[in-house]
N, C-alpha and C positions, 0 to 999 in steps of 0.2 A: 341450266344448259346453255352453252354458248351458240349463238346465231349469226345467220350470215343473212342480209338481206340480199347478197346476189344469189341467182340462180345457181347450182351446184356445174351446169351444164358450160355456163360462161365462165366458171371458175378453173374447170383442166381446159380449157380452150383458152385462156389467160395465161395461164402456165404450160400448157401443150403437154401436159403429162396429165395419166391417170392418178390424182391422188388419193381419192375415195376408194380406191379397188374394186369397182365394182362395173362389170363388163358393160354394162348398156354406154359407160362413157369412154368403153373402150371405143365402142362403136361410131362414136358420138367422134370422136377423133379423128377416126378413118375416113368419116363425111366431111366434117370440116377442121380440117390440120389448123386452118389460121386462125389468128387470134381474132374476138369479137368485135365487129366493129365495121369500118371501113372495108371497100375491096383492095387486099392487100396490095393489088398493080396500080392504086392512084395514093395510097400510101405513103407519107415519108416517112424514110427510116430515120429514126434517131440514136443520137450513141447514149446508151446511160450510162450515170455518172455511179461512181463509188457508189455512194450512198444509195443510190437507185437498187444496183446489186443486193446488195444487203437489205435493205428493203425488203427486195421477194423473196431473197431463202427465208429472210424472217416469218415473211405472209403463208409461203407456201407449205411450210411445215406447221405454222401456227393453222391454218385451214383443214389441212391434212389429218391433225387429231383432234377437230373441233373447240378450239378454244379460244376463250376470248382474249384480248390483249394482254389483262388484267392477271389472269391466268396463267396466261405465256410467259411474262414478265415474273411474276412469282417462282417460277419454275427454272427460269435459268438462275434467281438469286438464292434458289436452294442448291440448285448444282453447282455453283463458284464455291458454299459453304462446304460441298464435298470433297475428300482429297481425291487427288488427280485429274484429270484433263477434261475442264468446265463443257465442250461441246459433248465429249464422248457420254458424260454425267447428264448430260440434256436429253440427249439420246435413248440412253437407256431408262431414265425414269419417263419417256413417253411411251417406250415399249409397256412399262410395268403398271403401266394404270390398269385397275382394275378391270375399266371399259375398253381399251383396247385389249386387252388381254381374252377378257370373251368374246372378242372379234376374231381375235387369232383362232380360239378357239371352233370357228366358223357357227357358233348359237347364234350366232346375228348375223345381218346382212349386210349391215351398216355401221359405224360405229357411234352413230347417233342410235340407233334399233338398240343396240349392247347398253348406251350410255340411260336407256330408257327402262331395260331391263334390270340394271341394277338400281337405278333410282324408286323402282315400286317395287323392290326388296324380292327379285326372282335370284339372286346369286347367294349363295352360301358360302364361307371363304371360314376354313377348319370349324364347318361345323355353323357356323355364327351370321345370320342373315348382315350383310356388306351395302350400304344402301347409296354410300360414297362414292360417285366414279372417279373422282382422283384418286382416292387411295391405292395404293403402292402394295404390289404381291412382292412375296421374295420367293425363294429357294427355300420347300421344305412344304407349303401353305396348299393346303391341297383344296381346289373348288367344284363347286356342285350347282345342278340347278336344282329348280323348284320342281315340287314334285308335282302342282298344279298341271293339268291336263291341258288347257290352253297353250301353256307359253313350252311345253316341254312338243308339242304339237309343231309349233311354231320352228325351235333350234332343232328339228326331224327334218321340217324341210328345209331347211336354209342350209343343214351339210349334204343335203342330197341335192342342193341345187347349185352349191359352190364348187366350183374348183380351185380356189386356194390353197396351198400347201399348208400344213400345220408348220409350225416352227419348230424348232431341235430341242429347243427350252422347255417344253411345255407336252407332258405323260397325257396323251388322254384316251379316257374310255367314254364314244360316246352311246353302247351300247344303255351303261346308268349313266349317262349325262353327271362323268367328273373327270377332273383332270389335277395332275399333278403337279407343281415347277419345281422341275428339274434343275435349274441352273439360272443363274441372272445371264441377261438376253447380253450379246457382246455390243449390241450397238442397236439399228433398225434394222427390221424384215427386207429380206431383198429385194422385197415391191416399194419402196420408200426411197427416195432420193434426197438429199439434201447435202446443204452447204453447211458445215457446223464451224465452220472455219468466219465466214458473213455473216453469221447469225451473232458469236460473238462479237465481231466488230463492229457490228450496229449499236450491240449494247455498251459497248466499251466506247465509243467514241466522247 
């Protein structure tokens, strides 16, 4: 699993956006819009440079789906190997990990909570315990959870405690806790922002 030693809370206050989705740092915002640190009013502002830019769309999307550099970097050198448009191919194989994908699903809370669920083999993917959270769904792959009374206890309250929208991509019943994909995702959730335009200039430079 990939780790952050900063606090998750200095992390959307760094970036002033929600990346985690998850309301307490909606909250968290509201209280302190500025970034960590100094009192913004004795502050100097500074201009960043290019490279700076690029930089944080790089950090802020790499944060955003928990992954380590090492990870991130692998993942843009498989979507340059995909045909068509290296960000849009970024994009969409970070929707389609399998740990985001039961995040969308809202079983988790977190997509660290989802990335910990399927690494102790709570997710079924057609049938077949999935223990990989990079692994890649597609169009057709229908998932399940575990029938274990604990963790199916757990993905009960977390969609009754969510209000995230499900995505269009993705059929689900979570009466038997499964879901279907429908379709590959067009790009990111519409709670996601990013620069995929910076993100490849950082690696291309």
């Amino acid at each position: 699993m990939a780790r952050s030693n900063n606090p998750k809370g200095k992390i959307v206050r760094r970036f002033g956006d929600n990346i985690f989705e998850q309301p307490k740092y909606s909250k968290l915002l509201d209280r302190k819009p500025n970034k960590p640190g100094k009192d913004p009013k004795t502050r100097t502002r500074k201009k960043i440079s290019d490279y700076g830019l690029q930089l944080e769309a790089k950090q802020k999307l790499r944060f955003t789906y928990g992954l380590s550099e090492k990870q991130f970097y692998n993942l843009y050198e498989k979507a340059k190997k995909r045909p068509g448009d290296t960000g849009m191919n970024m994009l969409k194989m970070l929707e389609q990990r399998i740990d985001n994908t039961v995040f969308r699903l809202n079983w988790a809370a977190s997509r660290a909570q989802a990335r910990q669920m399927v690494s102790h083999g709570h997710i079924l993917v057609n049938g077949k315990r999935l223990n990989i959270p990079s692994a890649q769904i597609n169009p057709g792959d229908e998932i399940s959870l575990s029938s274990k009374k604990g963790v199916r206890d757990l993905a009960r309250q977390n969609i009754s405690g969510i209000s995230r929208r499900t995505t269009s991509w993705l059929n689900t019943d979570n009466d038997d806790f499964k879901a279907a994909v429908a379709a590959s995702p067009e790009g990111l959730s519409e709670n996601v922002k990013a620069n995929q335009r910076l993100i490849i200039e950082y690696y291309s430079r």
